[in-house]
N, C-alpha and C positions, 0 to 999 in steps of 0.2 A: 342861737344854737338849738330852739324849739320853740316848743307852742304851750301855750294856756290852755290849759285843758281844766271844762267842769265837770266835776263829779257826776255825768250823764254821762249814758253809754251813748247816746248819738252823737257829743260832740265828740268823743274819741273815736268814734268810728269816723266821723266825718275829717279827721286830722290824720286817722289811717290812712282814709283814701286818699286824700289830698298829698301823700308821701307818697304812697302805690303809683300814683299817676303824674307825678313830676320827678323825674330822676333827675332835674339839675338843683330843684330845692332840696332831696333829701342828700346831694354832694355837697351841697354850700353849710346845708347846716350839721354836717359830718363834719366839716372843716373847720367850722366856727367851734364845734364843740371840742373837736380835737385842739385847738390853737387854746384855748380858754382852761385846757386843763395842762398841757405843756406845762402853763403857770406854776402848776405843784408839784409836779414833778421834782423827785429828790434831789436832783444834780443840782437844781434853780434854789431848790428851800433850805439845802443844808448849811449856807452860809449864814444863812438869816436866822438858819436858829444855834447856831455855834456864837455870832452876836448877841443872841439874848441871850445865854446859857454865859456868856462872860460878863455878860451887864449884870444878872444876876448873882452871881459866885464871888461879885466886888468884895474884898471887904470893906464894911461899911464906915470906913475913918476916907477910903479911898473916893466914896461916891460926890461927886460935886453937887 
């Protein structure tokens, strides 16, 4: 969903241009990046932490 970039202004510039100049990689990795953060998205993480928030709130005679 990107690139390694070093703290050199040529290699960013050169990962600029390499986006500037390929519009089907700067769609794929728009899409990989957007797909990769769907993951956290509230709707997906609120159960997961309604599970820990009850794992933790056990009282502690009840924990196995």
């Amino acid at each position: 969903n990107g690139f390694f970039v070093e703290r050199d202004a040529a290699d960013i510039a050169s990962k600029l241009t390499r986006l500037r100049e390929n519009p089907a990689l700067r769609a794929r990795l728009g899409c990989a990046a957007r797909n990769d953060i769907e993951a956290w998205d509230w709707r997906h993480q609120a159960s997961h932490y309604a599970t820990m928030f009850r794992s933790a709130l056990k009282p502690q005679d009840a924990i196995d």
